[in-house]
N, CA, C and O atoms as a GROMACS GRO file, in nm:
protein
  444
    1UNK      N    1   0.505  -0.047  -3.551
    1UNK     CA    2   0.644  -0.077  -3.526
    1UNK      C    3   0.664  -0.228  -3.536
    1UNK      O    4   0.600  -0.302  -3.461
    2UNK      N    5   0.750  -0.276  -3.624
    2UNK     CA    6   0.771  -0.429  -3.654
    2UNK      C    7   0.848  -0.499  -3.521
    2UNK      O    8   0.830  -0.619  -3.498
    3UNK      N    9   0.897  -0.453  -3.473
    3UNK     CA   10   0.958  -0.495  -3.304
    3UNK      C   11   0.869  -0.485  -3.229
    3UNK      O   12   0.927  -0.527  -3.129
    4UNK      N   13   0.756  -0.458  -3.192
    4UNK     CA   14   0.698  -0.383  -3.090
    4UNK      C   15   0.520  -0.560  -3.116
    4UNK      O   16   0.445  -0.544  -3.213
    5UNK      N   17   0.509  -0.614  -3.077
    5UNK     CA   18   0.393  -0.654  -3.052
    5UNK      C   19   0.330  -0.703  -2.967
    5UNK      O   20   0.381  -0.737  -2.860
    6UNK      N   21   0.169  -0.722  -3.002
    6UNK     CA   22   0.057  -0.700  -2.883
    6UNK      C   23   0.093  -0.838  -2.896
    6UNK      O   24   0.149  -0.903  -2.985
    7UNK      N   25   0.039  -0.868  -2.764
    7UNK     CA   26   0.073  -1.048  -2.692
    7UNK      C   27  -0.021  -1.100  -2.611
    7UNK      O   28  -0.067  -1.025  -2.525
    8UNK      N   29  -0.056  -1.194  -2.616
    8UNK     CA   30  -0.162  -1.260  -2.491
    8UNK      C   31  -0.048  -1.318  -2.370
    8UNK      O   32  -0.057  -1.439  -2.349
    9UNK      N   33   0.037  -1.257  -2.304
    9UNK     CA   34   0.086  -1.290  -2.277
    9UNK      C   35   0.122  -1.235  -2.116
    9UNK      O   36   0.110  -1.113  -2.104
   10UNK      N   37   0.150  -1.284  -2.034
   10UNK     CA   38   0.119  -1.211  -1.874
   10UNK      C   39   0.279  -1.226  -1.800
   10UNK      O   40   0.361  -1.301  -1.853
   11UNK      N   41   0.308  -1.167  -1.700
   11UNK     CA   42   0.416  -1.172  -1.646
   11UNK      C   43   0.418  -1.203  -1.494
   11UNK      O   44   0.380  -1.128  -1.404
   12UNK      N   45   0.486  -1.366  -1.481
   12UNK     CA   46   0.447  -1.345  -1.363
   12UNK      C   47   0.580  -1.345  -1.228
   12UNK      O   48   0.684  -1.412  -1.231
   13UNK      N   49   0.552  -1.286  -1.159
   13UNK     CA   50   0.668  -1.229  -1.099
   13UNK      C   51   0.651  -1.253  -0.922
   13UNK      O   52   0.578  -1.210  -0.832
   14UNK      N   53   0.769  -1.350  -0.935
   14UNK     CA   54   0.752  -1.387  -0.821
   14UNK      C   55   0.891  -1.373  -0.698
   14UNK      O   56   0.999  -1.376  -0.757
   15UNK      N   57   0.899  -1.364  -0.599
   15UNK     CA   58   0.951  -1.321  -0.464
   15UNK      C   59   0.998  -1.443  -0.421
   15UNK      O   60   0.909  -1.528  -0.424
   16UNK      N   61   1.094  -1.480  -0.386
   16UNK     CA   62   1.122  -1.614  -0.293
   16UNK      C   63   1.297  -1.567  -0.241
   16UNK      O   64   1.378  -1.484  -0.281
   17UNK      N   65   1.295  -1.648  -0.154
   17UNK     CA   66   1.449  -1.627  -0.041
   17UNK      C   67   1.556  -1.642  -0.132
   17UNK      O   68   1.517  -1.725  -0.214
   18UNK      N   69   1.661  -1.608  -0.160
   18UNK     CA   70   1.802  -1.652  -0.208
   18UNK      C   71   1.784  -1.820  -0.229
   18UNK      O   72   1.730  -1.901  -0.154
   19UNK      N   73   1.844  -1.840  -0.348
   19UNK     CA   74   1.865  -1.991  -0.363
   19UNK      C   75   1.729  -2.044  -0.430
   19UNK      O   76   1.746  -2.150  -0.491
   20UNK      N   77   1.588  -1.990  -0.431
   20UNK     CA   78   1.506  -2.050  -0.462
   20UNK      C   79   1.430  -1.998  -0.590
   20UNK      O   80   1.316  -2.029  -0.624
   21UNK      N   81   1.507  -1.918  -0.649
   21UNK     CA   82   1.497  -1.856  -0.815
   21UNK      C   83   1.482  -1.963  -0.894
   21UNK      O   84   1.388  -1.975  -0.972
   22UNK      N   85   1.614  -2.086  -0.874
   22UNK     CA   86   1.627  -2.185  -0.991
   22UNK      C   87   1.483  -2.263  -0.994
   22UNK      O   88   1.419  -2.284  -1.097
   23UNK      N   89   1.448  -2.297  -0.873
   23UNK     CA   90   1.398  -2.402  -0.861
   23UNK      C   91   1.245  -2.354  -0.913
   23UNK      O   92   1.162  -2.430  -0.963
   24UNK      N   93   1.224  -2.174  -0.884
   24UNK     CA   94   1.106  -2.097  -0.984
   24UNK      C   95   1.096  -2.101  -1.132
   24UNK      O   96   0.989  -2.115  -1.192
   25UNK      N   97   1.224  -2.086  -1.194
   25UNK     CA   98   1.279  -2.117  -1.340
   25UNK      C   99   1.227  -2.260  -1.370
   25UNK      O  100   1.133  -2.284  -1.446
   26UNK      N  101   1.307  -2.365  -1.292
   26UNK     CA  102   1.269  -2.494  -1.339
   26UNK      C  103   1.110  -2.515  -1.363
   26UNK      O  104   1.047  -2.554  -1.461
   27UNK      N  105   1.066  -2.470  -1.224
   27UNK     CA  106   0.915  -2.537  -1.256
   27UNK      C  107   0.828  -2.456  -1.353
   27UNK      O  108   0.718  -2.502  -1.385
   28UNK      N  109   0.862  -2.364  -1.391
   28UNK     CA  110   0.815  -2.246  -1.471
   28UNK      C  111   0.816  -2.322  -1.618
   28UNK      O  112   0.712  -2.336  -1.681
   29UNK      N  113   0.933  -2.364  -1.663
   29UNK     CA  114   0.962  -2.406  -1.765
   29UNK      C  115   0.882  -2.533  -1.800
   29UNK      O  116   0.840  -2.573  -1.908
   30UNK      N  117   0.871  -2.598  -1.650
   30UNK     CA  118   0.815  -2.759  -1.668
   30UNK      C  119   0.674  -2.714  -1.722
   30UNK      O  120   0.643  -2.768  -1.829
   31UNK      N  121   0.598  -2.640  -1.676
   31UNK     CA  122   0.446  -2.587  -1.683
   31UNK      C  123   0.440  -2.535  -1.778
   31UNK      O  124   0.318  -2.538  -1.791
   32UNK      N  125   0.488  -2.466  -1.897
   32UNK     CA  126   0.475  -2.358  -2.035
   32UNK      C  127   0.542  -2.240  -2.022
   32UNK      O  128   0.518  -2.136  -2.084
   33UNK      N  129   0.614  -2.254  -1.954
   33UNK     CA  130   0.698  -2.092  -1.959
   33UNK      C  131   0.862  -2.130  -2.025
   33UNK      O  132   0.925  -2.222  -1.974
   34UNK      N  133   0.916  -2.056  -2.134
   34UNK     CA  134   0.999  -2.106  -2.170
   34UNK      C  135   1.122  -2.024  -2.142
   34UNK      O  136   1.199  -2.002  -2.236
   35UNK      N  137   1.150  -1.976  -2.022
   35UNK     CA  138   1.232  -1.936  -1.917
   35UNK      C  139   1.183  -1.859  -1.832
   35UNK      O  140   1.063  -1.849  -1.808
   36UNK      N  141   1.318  -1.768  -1.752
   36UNK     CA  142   1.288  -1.637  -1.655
   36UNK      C  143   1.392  -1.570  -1.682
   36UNK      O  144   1.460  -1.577  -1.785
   37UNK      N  145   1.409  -1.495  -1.577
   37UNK     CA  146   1.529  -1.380  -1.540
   37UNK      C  147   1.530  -1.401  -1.408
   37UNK      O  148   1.435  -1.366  -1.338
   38UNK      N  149   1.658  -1.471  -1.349
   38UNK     CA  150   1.695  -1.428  -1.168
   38UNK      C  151   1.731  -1.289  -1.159
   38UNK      O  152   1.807  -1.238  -1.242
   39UNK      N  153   1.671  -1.208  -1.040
   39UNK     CA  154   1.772  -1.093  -0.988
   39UNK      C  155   1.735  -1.074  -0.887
   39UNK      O  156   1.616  -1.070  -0.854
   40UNK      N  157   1.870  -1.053  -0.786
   40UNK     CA  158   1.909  -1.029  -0.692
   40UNK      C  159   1.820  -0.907  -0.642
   40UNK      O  160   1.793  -0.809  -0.711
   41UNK      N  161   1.772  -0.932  -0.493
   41UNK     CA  162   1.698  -0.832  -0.415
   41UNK      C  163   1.733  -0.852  -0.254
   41UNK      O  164   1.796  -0.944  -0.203
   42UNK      N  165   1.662  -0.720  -0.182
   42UNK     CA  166   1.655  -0.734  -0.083
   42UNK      C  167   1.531  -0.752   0.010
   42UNK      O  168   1.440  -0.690  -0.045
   43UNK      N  169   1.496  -0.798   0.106
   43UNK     CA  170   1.349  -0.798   0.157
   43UNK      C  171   1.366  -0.644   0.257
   43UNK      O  172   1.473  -0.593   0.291
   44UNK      N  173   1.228  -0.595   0.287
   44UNK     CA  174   1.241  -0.532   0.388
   44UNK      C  175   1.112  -0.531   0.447
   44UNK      O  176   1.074  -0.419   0.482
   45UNK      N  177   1.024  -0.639   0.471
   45UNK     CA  178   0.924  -0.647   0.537
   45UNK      C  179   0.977  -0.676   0.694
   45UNK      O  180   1.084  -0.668   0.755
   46UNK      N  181   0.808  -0.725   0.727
   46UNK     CA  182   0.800  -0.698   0.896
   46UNK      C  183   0.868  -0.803   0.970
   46UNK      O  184   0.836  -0.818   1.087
   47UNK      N  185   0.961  -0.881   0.918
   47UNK     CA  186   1.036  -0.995   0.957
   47UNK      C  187   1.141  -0.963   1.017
   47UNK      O  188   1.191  -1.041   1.098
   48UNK      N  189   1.217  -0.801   0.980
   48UNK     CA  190   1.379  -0.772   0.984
   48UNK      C  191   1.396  -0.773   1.106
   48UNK      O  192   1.325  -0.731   1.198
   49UNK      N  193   1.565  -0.858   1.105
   49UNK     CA  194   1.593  -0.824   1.221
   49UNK      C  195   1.711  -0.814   1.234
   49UNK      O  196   1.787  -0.810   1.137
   50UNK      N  197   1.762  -0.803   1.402
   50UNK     CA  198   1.914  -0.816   1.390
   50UNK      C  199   1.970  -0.938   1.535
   50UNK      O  200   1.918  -0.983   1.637
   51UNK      N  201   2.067  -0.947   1.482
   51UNK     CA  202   2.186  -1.043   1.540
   51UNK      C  203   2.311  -0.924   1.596
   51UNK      O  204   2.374  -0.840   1.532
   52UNK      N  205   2.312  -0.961   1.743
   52UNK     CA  206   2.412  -0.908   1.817
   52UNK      C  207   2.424  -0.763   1.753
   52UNK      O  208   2.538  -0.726   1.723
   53UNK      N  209   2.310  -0.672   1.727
   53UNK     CA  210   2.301  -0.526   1.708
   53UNK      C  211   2.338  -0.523   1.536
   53UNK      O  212   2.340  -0.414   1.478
   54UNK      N  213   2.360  -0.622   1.478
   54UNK     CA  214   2.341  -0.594   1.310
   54UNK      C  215   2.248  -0.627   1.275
   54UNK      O  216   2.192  -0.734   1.298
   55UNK      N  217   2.207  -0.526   1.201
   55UNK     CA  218   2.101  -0.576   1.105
   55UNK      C  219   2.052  -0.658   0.979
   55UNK      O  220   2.091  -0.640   0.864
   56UNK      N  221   1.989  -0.724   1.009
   56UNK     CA  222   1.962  -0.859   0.931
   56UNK      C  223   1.897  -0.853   0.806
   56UNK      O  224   1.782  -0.898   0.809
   57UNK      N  225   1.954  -0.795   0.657
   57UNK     CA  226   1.822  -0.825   0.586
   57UNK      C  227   1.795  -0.914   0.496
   57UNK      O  228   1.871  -0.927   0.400
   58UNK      N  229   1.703  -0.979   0.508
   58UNK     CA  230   1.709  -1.121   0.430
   58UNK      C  231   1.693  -1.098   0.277
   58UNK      O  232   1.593  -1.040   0.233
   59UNK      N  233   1.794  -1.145   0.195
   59UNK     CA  234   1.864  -1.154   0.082
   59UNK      C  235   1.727  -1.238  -0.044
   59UNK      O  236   1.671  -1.339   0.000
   60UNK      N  237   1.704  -1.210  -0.122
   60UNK     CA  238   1.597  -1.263  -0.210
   60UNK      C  239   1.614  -1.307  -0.325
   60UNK      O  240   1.732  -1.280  -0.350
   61UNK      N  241   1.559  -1.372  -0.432
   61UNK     CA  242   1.536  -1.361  -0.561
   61UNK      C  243   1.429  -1.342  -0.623
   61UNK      O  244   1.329  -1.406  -0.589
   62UNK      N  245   1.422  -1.237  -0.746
   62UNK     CA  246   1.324  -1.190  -0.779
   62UNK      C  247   1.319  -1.291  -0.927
   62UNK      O  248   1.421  -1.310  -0.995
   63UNK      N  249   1.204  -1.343  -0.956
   63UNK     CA  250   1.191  -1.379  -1.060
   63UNK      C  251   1.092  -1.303  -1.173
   63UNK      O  252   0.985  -1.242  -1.162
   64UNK      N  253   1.162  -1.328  -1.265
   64UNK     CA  254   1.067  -1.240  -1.410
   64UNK      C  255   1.033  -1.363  -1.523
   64UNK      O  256   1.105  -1.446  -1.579
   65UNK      N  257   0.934  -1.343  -1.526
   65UNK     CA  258   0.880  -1.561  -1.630
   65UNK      C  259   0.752  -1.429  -1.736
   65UNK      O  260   0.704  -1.321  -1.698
   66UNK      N  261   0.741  -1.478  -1.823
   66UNK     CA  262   0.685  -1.410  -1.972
   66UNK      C  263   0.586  -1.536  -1.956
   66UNK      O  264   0.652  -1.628  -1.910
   67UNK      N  265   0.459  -1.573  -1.976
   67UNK     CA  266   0.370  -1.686  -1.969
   67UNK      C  267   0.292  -1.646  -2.094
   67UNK      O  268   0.286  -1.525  -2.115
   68UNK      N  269   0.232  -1.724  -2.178
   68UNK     CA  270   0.173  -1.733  -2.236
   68UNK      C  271  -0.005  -1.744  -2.138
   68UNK      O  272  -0.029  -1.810  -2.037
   69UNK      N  273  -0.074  -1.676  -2.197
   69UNK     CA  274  -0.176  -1.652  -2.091
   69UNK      C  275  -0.260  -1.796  -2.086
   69UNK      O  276  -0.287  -1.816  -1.968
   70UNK      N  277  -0.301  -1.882  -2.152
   70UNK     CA  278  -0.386  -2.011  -2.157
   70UNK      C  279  -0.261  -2.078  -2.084
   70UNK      O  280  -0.264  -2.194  -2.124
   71UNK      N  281  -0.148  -2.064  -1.994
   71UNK     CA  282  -0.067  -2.164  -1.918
   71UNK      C  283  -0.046  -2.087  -1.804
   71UNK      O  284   0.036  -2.143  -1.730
   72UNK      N  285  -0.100  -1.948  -1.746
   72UNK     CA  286  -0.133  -1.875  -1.636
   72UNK      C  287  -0.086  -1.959  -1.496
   72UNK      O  288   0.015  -1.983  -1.429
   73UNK      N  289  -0.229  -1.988  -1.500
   73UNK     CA  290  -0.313  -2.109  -1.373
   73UNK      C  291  -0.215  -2.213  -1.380
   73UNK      O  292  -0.163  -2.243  -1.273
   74UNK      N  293  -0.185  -2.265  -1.463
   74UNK     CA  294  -0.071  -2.386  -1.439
   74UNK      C  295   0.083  -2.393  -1.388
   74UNK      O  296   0.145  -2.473  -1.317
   75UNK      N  297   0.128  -2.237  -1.477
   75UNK     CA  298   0.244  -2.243  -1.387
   75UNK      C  299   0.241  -2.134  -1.248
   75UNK      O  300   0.348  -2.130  -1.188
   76UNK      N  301   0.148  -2.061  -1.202
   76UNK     CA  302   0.132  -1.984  -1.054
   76UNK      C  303   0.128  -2.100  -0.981
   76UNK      O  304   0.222  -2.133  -0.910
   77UNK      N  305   0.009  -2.176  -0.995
   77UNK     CA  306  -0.019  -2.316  -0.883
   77UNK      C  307   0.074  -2.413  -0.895
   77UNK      O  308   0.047  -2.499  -0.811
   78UNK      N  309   0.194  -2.448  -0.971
   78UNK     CA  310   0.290  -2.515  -1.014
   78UNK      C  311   0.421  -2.446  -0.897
   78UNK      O  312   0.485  -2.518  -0.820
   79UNK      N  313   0.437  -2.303  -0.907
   79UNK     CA  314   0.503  -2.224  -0.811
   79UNK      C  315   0.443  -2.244  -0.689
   79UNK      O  316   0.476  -2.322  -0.600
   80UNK      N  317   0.378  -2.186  -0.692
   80UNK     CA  318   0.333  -2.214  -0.538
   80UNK      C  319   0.347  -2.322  -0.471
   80UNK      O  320   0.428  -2.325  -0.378
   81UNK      N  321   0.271  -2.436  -0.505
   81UNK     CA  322   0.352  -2.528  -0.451
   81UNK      C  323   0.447  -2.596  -0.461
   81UNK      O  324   0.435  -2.702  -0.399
   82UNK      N  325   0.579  -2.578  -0.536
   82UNK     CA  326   0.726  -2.590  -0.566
   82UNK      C  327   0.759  -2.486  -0.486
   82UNK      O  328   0.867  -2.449  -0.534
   83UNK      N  329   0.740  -2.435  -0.418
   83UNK     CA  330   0.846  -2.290  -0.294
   83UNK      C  331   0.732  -2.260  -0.192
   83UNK      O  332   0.740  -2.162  -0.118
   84UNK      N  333   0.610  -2.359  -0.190
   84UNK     CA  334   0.544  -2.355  -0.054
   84UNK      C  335   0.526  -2.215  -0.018
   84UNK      O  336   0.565  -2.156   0.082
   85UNK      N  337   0.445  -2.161  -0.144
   85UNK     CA  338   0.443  -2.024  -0.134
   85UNK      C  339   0.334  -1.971   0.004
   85UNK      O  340   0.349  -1.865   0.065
   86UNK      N  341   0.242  -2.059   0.028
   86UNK     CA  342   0.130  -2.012   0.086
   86UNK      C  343   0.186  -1.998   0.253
   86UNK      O  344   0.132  -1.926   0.337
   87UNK      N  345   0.310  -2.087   0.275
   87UNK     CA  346   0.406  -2.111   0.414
   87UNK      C  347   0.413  -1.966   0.455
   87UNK      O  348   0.454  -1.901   0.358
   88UNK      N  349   0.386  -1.880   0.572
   88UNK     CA  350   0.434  -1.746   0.602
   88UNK      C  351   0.596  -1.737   0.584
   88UNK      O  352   0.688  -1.784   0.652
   89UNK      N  353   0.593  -1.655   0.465
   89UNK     CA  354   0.804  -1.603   0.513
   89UNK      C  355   0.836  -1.648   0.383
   89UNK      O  356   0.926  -1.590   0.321
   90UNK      N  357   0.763  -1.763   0.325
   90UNK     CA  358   0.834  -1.800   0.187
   90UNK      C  359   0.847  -1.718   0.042
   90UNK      O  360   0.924  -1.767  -0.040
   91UNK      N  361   0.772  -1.590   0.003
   91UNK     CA  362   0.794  -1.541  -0.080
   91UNK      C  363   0.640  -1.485  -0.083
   91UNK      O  364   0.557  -1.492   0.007
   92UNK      N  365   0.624  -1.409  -0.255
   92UNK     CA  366   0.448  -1.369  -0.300
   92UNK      C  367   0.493  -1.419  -0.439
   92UNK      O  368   0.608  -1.443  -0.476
   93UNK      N  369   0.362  -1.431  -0.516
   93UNK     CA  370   0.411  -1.436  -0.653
   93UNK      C  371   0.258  -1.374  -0.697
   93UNK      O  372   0.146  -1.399  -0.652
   94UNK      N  373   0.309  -1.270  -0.818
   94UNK     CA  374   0.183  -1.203  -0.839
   94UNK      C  375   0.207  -1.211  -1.029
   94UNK      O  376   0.313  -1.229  -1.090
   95UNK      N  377   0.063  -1.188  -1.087
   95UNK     CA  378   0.084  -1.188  -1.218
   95UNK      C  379  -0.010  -1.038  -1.271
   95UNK      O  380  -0.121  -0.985  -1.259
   96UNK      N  381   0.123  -1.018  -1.333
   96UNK     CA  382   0.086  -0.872  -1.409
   96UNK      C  383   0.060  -0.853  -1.559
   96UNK      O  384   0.151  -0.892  -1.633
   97UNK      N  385  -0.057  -0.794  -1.620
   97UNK     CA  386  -0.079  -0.764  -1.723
   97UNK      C  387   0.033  -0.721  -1.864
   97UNK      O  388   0.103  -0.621  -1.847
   98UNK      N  389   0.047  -0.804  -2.009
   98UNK     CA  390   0.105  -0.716  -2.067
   98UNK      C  391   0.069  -0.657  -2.182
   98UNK      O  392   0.063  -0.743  -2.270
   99UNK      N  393   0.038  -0.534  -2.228
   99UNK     CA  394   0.018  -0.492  -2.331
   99UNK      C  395   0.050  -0.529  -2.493
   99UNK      O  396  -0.016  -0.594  -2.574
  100UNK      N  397   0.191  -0.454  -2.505
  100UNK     CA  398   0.304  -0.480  -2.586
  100UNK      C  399   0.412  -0.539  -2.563
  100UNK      O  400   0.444  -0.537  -2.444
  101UNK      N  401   0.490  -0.599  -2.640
  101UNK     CA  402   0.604  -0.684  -2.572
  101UNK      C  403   0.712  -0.669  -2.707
  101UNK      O  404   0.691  -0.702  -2.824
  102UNK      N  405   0.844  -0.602  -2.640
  102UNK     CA  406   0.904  -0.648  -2.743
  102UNK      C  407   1.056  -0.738  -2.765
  102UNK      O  408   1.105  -0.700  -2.659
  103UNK      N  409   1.142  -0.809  -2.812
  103UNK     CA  410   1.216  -0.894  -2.764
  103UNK      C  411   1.224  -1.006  -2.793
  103UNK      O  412   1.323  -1.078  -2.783
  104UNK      N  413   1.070  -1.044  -2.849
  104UNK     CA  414   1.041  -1.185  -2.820
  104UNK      C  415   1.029  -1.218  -2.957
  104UNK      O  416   0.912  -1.254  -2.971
  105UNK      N  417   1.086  -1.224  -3.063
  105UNK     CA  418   1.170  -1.222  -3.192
  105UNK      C  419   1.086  -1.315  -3.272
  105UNK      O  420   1.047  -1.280  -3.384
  106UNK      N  421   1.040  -1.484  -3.203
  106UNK     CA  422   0.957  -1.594  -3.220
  106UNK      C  423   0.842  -1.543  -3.256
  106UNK      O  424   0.808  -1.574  -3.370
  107UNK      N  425   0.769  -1.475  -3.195
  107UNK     CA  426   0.616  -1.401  -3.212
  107UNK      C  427   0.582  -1.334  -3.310
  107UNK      O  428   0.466  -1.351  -3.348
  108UNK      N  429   0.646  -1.260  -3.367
  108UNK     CA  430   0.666  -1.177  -3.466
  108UNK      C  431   0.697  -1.266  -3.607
  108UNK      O  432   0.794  -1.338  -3.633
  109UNK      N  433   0.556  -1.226  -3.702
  109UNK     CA  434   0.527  -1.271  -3.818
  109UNK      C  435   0.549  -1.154  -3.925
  109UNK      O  436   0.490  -1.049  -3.952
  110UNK      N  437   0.703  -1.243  -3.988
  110UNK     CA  438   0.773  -1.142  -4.078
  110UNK      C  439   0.708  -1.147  -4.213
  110UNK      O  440   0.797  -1.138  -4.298
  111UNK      N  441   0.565  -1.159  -4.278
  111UNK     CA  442   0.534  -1.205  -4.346
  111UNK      C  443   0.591  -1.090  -4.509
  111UNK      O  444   0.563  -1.126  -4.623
   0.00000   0.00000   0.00000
């Protein structure tokens, strides 16, 4: 399939509070990632709480970053410490394997 190709390429996907997506994007970009995707989430870990009998749930951003795999290590440890990931409460950021990828229009050699 001419759309469809294999990639050295990893996804890394990271968790942080409302408001702190951009600042995942920015440093993402500074390190070799040549964007993300913000989207809106909710938390529901062991933190929840409530105020005067409502319940509190703390509001998130999920980030989605495409990495080229030889710039991995540079932009996770680049995140992490740009959103003080290792701080309890501040977010996770995990990197997931990708097979096939398709979308990515640049990669693809129309020869």
């Amino acid at each position: 399939m001419k759309n469809i190709v294999e990639t050295p390429h990893k996804v890394i996907l990271t968790i942080v509070n409302k408001g702190q997506g951009t600042r995942v994007v920015e440093i993402s970009k500074r390190f070799g990632c040549e964007g993300g995707t913000i989207l809106p989430g909710k938390g529901t870990g062991i933190r929840d709480s409530s105020f005067f009998g409502i319940q509190m749930t703390p509001e998130k951003d999920v980030v989605l970053s495409i990495v080229a795999e030889d710039c991995v290590d540079n932009v996770l440890n680049a995140i992490c410490k740009a959103v003080k990931i290792r701080k309890k409460g501040n977010g996770i950021s995990i990197v997931l394997g990708t097979k096939l990828t398709a979308g990515m229009a640049h990669l693809i050699n129309d020869n």
